[in-house]
mmJSON file of the N, C-alpha and C atoms, coordinates in Angstrom:
{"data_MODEL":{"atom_site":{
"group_PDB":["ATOM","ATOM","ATOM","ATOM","ATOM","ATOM","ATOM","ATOM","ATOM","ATOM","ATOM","ATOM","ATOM","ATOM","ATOM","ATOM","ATOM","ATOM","ATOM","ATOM","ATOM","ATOM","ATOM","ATOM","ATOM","ATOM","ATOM","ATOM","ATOM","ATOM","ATOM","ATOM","ATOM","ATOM","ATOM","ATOM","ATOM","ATOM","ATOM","ATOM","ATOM","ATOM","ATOM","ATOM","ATOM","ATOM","ATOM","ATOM","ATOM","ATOM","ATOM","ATOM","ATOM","ATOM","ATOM","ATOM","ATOM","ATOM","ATOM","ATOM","ATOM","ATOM","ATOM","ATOM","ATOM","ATOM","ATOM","ATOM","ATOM","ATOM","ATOM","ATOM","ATOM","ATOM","ATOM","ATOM","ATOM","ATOM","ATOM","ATOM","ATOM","ATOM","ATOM","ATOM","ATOM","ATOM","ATOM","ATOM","ATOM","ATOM","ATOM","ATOM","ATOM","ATOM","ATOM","ATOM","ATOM","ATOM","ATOM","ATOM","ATOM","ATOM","ATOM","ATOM","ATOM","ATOM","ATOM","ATOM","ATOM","ATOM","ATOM","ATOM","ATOM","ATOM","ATOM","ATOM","ATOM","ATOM","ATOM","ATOM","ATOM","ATOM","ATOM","ATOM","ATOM","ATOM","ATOM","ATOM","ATOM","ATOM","ATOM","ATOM","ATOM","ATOM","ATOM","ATOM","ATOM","ATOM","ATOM","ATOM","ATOM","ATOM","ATOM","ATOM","ATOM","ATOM","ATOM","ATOM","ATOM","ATOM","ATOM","ATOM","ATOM","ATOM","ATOM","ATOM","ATOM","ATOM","ATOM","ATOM","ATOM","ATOM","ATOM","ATOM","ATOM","ATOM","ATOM","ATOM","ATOM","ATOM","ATOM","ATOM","ATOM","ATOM","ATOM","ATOM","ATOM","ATOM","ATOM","ATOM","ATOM","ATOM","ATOM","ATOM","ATOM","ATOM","ATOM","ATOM","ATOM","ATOM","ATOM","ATOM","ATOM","ATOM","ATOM","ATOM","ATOM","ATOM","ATOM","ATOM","ATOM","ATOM","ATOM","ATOM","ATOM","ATOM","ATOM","ATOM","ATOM","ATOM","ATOM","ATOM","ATOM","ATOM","ATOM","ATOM","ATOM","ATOM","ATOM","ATOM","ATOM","ATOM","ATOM","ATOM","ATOM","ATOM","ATOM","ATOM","ATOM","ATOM","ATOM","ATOM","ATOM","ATOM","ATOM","ATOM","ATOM"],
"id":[1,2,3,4,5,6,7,8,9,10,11,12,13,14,15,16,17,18,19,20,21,22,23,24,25,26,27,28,29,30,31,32,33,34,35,36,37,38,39,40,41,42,43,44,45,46,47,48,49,50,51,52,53,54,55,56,57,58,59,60,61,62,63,64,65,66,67,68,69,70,71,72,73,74,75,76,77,78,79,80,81,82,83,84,85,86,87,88,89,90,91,92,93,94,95,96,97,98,99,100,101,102,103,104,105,106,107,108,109,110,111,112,113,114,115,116,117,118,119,120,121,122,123,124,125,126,127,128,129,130,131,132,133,134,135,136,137,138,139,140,141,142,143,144,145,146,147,148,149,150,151,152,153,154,155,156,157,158,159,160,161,162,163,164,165,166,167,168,169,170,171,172,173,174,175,176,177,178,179,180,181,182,183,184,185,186,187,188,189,190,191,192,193,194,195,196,197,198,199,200,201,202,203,204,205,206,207,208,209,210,211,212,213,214,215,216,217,218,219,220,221,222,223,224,225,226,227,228,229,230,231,232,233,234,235,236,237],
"type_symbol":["N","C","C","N","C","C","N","C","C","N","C","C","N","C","C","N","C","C","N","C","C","N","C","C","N","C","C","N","C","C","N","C","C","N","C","C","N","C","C","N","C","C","N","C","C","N","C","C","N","C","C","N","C","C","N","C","C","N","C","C","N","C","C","N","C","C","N","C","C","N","C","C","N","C","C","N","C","C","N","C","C","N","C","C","N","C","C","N","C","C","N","C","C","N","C","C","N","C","C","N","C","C","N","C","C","N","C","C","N","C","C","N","C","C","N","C","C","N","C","C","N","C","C","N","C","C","N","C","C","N","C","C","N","C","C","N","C","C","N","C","C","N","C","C","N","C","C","N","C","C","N","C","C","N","C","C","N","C","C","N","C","C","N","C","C","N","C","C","N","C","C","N","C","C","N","C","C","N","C","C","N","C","C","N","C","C","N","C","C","N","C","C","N","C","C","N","C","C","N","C","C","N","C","C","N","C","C","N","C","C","N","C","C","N","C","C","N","C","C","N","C","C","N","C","C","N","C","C","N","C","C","N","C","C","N","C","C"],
"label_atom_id":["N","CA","C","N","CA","C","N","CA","C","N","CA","C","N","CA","C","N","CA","C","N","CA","C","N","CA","C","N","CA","C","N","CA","C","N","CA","C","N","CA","C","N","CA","C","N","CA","C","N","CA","C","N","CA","C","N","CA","C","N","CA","C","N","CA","C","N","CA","C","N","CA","C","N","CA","C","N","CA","C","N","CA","C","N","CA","C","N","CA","C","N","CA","C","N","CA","C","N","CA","C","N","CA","C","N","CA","C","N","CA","C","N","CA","C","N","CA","C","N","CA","C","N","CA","C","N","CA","C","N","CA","C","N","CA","C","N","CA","C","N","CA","C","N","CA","C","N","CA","C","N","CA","C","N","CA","C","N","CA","C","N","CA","C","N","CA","C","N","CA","C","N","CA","C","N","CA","C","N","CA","C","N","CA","C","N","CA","C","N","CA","C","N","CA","C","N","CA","C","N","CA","C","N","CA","C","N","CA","C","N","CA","C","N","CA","C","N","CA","C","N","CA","C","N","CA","C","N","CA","C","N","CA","C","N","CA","C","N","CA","C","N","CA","C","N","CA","C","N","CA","C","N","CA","C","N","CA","C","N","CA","C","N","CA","C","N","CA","C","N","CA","C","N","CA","C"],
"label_alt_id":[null,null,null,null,null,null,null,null,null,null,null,null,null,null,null,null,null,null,null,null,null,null,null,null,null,null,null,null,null,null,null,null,null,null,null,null,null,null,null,null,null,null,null,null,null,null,null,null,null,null,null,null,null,null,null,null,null,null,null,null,null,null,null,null,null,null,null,null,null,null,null,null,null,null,null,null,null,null,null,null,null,null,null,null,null,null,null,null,null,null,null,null,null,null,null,null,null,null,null,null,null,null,null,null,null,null,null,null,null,null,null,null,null,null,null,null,null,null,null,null,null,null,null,null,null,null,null,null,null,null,null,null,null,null,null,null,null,null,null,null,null,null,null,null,null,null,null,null,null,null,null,null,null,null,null,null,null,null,null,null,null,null,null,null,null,null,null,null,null,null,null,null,null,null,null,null,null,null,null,null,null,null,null,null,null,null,null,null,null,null,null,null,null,null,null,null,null,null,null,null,null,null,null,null,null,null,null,null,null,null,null,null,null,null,null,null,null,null,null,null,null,null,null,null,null,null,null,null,null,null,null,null,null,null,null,null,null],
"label_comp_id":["UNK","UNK","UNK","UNK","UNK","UNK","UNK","UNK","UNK","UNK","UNK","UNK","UNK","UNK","UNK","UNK","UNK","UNK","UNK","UNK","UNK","UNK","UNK","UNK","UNK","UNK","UNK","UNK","UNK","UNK","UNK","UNK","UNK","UNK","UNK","UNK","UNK","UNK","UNK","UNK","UNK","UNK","UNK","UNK","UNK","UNK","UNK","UNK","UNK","UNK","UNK","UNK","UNK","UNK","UNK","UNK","UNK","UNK","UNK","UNK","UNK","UNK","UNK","UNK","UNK","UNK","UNK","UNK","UNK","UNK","UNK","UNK","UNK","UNK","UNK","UNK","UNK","UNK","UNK","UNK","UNK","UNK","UNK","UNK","UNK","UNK","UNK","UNK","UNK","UNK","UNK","UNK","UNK","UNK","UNK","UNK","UNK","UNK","UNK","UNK","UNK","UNK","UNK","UNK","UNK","UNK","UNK","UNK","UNK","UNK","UNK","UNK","UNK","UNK","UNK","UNK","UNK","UNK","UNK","UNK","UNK","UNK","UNK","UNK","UNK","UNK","UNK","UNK","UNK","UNK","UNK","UNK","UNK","UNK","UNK","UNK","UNK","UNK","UNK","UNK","UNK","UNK","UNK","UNK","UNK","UNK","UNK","UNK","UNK","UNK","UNK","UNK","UNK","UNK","UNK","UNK","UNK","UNK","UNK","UNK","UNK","UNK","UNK","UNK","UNK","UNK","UNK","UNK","UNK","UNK","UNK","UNK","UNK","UNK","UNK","UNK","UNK","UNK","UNK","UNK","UNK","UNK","UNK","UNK","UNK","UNK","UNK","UNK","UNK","UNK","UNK","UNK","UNK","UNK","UNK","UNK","UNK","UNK","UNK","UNK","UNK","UNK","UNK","UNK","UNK","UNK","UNK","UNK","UNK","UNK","UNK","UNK","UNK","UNK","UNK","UNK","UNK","UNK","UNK","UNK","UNK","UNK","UNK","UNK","UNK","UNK","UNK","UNK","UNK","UNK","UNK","UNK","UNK","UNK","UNK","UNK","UNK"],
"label_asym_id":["A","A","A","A","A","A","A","A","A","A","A","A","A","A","A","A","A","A","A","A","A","A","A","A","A","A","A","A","A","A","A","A","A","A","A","A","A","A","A","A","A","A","A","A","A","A","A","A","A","A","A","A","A","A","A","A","A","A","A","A","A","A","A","A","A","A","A","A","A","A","A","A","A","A","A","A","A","A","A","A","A","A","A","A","A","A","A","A","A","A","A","A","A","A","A","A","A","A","A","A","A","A","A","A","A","A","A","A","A","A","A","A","A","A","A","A","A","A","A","A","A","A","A","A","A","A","A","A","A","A","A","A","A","A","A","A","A","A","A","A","A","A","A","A","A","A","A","A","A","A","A","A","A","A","A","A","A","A","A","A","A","A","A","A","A","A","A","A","A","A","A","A","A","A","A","A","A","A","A","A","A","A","A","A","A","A","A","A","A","A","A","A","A","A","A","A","A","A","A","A","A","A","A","A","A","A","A","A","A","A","A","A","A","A","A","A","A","A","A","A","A","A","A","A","A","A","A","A","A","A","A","A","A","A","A","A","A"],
"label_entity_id":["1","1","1","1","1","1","1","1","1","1","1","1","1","1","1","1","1","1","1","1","1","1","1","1","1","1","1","1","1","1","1","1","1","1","1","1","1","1","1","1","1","1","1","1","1","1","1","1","1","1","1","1","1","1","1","1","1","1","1","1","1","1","1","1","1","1","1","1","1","1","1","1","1","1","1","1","1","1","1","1","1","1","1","1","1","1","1","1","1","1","1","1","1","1","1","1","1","1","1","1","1","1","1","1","1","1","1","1","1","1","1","1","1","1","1","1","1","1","1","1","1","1","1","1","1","1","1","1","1","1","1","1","1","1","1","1","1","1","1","1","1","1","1","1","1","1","1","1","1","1","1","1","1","1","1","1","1","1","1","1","1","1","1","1","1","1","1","1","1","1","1","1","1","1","1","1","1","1","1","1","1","1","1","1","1","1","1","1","1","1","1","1","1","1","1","1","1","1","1","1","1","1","1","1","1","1","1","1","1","1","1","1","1","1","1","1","1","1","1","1","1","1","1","1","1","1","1","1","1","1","1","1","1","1","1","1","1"],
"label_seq_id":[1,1,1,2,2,2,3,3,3,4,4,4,5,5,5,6,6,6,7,7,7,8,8,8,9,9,9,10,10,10,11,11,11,12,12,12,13,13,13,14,14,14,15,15,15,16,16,16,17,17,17,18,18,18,19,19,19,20,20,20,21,21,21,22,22,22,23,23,23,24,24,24,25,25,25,26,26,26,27,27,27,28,28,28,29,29,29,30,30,30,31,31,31,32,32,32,33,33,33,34,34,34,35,35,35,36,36,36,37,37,37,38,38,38,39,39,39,40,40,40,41,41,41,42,42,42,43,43,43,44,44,44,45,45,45,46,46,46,47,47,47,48,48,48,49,49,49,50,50,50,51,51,51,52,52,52,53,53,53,54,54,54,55,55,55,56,56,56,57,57,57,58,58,58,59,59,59,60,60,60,61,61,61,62,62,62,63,63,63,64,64,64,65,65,65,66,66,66,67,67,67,68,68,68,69,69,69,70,70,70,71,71,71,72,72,72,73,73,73,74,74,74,75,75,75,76,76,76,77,77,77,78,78,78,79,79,79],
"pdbx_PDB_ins_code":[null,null,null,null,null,null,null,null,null,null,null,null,null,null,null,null,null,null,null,null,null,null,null,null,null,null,null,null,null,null,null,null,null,null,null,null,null,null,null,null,null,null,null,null,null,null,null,null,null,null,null,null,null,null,null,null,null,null,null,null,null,null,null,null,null,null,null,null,null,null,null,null,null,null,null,null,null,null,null,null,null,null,null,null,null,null,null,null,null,null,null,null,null,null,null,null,null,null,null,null,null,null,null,null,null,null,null,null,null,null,null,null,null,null,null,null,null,null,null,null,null,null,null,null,null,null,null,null,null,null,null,null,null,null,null,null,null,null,null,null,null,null,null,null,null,null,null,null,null,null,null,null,null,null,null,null,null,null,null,null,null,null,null,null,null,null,null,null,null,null,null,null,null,null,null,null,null,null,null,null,null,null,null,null,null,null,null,null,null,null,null,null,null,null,null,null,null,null,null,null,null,null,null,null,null,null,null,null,null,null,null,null,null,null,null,null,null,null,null,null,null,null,null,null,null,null,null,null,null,null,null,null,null,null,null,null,null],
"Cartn_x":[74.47,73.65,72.208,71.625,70.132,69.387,68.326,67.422,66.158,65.555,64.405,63.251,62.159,60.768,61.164,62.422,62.736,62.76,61.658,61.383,62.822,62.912,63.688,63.424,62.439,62.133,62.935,62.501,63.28,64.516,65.146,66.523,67.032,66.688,67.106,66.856,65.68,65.522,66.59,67.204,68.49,69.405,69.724,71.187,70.873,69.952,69.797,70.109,69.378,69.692,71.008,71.792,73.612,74.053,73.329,74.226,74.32,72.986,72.895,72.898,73.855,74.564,72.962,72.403,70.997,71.889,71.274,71.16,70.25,70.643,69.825,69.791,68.384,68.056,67.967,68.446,68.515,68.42,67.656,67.358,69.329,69.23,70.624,69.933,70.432,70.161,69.777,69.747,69.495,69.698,69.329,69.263,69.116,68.751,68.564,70.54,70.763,71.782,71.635,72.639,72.467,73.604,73.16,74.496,74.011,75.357,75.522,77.183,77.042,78.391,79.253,80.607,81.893,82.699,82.54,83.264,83.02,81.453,81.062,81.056,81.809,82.638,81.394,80.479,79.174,78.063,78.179,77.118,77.721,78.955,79.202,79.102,79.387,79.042,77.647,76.821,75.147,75.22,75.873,75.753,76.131,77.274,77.829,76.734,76.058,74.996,74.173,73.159,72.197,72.351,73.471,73.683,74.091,74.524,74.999,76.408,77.21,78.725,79.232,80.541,81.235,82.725,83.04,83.935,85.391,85.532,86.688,86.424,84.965,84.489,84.344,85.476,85.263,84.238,83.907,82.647,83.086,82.685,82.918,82.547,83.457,82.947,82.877,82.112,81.415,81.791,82.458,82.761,83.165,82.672,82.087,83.498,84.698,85.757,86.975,87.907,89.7,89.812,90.196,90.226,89.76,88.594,87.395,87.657,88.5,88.761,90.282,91.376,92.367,92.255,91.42,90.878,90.598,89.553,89.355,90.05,91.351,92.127,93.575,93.426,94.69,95.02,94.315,94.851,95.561,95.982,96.059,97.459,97.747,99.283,100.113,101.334,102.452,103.403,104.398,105.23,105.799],
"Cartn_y":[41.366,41.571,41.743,42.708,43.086,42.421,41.408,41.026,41.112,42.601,42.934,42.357,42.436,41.134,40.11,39.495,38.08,36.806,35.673,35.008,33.659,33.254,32.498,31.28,31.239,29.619,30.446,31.839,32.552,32.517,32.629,33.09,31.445,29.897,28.581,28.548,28.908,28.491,29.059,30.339,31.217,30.282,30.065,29.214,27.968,27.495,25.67,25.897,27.305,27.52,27.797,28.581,29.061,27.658,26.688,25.834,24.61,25.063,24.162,24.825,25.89,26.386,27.259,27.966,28.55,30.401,30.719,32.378,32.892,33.865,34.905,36.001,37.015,38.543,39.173,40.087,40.345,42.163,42.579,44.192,45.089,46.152,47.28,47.77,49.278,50.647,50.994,51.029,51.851,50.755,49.291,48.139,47.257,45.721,45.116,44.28,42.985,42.709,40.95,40.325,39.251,38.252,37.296,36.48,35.031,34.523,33.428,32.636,31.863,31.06,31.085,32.21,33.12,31.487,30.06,29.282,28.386,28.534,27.372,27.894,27.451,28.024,27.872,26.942,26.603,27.674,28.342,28.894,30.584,31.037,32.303,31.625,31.003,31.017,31.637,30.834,31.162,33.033,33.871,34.792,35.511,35.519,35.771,35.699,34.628,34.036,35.055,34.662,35.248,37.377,38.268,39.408,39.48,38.277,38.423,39.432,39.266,39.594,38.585,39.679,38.935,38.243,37.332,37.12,37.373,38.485,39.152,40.741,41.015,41.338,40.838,41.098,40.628,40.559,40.127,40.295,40.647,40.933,41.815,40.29,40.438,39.252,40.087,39.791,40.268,39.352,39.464,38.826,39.64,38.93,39.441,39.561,39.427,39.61,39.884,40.379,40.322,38.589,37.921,36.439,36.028,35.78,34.939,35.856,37.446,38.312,37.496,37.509,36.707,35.422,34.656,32.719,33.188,34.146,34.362,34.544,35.352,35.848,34.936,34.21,32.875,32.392,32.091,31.516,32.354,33.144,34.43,34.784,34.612,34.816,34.362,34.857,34.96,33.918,32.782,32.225,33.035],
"Cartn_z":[127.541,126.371,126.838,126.305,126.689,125.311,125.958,125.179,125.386,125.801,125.93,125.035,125.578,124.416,123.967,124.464,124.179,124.738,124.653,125.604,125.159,126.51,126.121,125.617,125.43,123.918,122.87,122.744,121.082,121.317,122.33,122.608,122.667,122.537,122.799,121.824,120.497,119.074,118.42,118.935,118.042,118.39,119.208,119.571,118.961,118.962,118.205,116.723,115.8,114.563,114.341,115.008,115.245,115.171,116.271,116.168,115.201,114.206,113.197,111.97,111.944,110.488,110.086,110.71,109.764,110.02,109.213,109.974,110.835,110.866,111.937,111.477,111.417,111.185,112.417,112.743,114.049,114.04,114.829,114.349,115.696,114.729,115.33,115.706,115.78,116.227,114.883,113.728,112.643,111.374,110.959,110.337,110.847,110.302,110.562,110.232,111.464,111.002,110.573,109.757,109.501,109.774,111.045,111.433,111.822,111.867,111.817,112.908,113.069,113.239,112.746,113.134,112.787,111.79,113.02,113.363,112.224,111.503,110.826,109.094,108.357,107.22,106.163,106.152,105.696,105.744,107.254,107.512,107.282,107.393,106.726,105.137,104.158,103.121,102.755,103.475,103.278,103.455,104.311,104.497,102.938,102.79,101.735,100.198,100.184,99.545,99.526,100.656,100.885,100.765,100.839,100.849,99.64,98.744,97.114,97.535,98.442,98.664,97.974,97.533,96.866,97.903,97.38,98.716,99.218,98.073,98.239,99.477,99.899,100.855,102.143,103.018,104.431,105.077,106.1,106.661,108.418,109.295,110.496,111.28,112.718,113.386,114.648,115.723,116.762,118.145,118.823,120.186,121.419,121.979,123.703,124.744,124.112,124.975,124.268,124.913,124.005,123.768,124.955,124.289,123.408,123.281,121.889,120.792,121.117,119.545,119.156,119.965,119.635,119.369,120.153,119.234,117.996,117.369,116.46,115.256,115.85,114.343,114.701,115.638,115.857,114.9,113.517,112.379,111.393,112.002,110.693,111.432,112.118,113.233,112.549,112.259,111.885,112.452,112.365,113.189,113.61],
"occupancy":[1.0,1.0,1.0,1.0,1.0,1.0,1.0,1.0,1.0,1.0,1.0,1.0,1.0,1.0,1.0,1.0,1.0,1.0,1.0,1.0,1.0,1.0,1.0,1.0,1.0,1.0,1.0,1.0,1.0,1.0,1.0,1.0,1.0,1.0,1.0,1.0,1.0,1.0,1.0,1.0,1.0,1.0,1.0,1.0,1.0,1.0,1.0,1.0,1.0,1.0,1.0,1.0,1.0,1.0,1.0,1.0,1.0,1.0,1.0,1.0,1.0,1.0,1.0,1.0,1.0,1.0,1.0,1.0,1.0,1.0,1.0,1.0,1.0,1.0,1.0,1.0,1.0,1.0,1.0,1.0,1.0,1.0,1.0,1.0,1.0,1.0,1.0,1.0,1.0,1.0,1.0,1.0,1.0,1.0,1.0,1.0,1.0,1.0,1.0,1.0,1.0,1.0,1.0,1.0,1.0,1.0,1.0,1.0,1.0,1.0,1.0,1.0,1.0,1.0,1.0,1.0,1.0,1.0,1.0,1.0,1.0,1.0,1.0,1.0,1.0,1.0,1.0,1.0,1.0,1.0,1.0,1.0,1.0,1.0,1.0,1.0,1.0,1.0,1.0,1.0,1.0,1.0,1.0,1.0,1.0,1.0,1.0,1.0,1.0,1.0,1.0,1.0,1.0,1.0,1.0,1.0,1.0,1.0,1.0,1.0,1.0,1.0,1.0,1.0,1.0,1.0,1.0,1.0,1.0,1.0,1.0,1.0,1.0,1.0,1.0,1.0,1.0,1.0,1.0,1.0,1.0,1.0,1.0,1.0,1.0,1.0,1.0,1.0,1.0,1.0,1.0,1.0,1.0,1.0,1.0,1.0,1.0,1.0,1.0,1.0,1.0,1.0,1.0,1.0,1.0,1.0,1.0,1.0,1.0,1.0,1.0,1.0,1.0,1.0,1.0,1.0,1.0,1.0,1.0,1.0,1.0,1.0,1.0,1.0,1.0,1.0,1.0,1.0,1.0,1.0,1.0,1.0,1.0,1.0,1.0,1.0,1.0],
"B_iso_or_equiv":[0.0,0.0,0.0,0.0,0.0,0.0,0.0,0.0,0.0,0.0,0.0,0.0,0.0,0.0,0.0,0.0,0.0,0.0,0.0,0.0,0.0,0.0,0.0,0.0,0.0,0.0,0.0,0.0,0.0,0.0,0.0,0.0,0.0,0.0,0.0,0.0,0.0,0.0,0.0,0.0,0.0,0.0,0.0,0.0,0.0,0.0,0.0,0.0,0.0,0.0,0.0,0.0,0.0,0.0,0.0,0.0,0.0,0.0,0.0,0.0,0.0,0.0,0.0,0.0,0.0,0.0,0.0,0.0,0.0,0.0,0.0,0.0,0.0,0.0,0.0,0.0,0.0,0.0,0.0,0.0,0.0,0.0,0.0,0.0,0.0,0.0,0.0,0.0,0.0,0.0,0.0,0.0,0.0,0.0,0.0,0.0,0.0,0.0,0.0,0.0,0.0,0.0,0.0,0.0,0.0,0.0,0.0,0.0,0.0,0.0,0.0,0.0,0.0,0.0,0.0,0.0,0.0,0.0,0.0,0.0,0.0,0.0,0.0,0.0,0.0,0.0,0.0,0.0,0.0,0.0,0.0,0.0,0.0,0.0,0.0,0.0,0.0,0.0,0.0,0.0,0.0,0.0,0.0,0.0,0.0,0.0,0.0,0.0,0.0,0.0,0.0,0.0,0.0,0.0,0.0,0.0,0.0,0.0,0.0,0.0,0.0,0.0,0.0,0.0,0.0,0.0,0.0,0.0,0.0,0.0,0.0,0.0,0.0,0.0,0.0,0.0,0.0,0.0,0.0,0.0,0.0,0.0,0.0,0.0,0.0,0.0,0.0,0.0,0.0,0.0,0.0,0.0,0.0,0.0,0.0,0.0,0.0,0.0,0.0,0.0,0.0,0.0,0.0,0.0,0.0,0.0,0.0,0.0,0.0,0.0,0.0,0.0,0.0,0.0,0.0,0.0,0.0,0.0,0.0,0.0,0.0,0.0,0.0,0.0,0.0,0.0,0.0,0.0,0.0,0.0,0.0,0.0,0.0,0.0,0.0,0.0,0.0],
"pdbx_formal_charge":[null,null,null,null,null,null,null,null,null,null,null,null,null,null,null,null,null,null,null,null,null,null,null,null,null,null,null,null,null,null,null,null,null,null,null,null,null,null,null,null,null,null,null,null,null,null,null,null,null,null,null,null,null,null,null,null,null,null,null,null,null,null,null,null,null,null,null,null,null,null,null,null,null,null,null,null,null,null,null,null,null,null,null,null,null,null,null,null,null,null,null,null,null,null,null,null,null,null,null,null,null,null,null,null,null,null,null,null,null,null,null,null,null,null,null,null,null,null,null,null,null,null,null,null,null,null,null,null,null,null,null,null,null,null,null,null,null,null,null,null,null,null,null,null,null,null,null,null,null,null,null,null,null,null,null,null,null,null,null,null,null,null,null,null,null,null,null,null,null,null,null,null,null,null,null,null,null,null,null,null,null,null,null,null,null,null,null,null,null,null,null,null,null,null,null,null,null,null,null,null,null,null,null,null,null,null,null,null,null,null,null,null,null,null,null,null,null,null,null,null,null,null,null,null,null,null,null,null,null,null,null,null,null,null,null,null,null],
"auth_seq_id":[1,1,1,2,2,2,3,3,3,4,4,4,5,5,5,6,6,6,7,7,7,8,8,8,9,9,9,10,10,10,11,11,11,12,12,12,13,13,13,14,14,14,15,15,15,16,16,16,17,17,17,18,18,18,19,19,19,20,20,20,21,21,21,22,22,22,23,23,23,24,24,24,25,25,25,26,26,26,27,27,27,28,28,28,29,29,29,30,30,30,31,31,31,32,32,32,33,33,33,34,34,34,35,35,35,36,36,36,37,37,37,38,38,38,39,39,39,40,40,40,41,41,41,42,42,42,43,43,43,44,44,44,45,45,45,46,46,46,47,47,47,48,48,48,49,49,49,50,50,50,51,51,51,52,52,52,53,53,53,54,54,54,55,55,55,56,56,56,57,57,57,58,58,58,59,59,59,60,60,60,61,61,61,62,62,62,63,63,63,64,64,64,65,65,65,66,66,66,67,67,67,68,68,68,69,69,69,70,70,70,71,71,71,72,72,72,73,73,73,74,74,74,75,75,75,76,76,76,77,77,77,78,78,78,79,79,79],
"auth_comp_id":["UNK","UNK","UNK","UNK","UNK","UNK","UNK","UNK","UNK","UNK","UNK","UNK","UNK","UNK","UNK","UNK","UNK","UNK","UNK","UNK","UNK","UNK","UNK","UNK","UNK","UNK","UNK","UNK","UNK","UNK","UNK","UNK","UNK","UNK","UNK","UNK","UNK","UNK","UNK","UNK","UNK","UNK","UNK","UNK","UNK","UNK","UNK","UNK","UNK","UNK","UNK","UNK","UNK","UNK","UNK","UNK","UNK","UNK","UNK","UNK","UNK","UNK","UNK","UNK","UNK","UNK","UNK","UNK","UNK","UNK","UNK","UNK","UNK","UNK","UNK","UNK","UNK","UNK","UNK","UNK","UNK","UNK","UNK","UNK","UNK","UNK","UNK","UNK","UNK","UNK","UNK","UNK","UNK","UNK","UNK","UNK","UNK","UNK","UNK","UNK","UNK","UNK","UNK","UNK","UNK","UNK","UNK","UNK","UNK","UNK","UNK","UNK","UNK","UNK","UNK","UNK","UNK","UNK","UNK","UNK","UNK","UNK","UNK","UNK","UNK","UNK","UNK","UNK","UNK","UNK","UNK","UNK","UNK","UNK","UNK","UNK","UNK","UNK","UNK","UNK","UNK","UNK","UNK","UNK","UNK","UNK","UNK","UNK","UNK","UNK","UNK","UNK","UNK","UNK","UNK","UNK","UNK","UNK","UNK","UNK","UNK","UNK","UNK","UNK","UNK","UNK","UNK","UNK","UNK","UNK","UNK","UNK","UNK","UNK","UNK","UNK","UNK","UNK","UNK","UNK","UNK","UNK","UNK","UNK","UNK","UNK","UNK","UNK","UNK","UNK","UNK","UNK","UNK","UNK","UNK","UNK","UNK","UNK","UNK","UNK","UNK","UNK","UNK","UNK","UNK","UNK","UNK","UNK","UNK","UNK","UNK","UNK","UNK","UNK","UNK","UNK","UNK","UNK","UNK","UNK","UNK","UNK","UNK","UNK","UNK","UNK","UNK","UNK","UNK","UNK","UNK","UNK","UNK","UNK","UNK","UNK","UNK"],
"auth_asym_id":["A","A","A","A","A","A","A","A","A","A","A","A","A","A","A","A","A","A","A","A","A","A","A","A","A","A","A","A","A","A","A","A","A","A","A","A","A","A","A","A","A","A","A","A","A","A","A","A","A","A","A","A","A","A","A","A","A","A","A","A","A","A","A","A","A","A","A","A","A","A","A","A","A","A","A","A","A","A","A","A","A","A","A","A","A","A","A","A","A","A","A","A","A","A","A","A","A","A","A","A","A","A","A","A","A","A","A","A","A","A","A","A","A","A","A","A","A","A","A","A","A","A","A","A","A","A","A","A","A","A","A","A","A","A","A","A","A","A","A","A","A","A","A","A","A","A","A","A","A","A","A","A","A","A","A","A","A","A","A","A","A","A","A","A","A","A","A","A","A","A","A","A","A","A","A","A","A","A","A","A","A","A","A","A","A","A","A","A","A","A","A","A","A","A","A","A","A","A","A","A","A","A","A","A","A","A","A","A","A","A","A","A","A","A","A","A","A","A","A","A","A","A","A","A","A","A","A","A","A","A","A","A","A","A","A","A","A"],
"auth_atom_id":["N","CA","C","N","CA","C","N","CA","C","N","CA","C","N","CA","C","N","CA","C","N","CA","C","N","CA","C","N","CA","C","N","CA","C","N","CA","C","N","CA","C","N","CA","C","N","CA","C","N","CA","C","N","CA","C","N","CA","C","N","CA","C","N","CA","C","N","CA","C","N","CA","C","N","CA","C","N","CA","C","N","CA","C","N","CA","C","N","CA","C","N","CA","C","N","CA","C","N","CA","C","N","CA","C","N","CA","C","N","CA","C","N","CA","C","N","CA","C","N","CA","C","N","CA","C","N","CA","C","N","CA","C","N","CA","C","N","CA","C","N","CA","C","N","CA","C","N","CA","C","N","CA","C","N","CA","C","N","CA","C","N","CA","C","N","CA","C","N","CA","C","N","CA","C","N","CA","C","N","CA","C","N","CA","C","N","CA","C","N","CA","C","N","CA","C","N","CA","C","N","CA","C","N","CA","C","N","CA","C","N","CA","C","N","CA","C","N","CA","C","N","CA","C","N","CA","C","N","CA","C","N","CA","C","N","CA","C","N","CA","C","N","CA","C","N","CA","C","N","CA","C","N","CA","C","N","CA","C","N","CA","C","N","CA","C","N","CA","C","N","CA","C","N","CA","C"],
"pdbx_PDB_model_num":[1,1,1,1,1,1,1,1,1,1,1,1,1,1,1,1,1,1,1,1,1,1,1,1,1,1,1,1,1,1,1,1,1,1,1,1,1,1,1,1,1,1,1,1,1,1,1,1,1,1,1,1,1,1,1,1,1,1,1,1,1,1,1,1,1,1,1,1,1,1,1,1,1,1,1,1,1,1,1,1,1,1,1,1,1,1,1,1,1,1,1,1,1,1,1,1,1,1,1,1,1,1,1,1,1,1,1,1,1,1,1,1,1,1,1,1,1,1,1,1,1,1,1,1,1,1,1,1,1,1,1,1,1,1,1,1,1,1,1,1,1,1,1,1,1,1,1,1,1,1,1,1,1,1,1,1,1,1,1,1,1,1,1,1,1,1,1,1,1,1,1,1,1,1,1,1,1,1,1,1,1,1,1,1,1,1,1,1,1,1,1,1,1,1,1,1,1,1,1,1,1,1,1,1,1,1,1,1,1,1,1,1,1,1,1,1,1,1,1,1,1,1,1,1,1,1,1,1,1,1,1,1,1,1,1,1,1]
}}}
């Protein structure tokens, strides 16, 4: 991950807020994006909230490997 102009006090304040249920505005290629902790059911609420989605609207989750994409959708597996 490239985090160009980002000192790492900003880059230890993002992870302390992730890890205490806040969001994050974070700029794309062409918008700004808005995230949070996939894991913390509290802190996608706030998302949902805060974008006025309704929650029959999925929301996209973002991970850095095949593994952490399969942990991810592990609850949703079929016996």
């Amino acid at each position: 991950m490239l985090l160009d102009g980002l000192s790492d006090a900003a880059i230890h304040a993002a992870a302390v807020a992730l890890a205490a249920g806040e969001l994050l505005a974070f700029p794309t290629e062409t918008v700004y994006g808005l995230g949070a902790d996939a894991g913390n059911d509290r802190a996608v609420e706030k998302i949902f909230t805060a974008k006025g989605r309704p929650s029959d609207h999925p929301l996209i989750v973002h991970v850095d490997d095949a593994q952490r994409g399969r942990a991810a959708v592990a609850h949703f597996a079929r016996a």
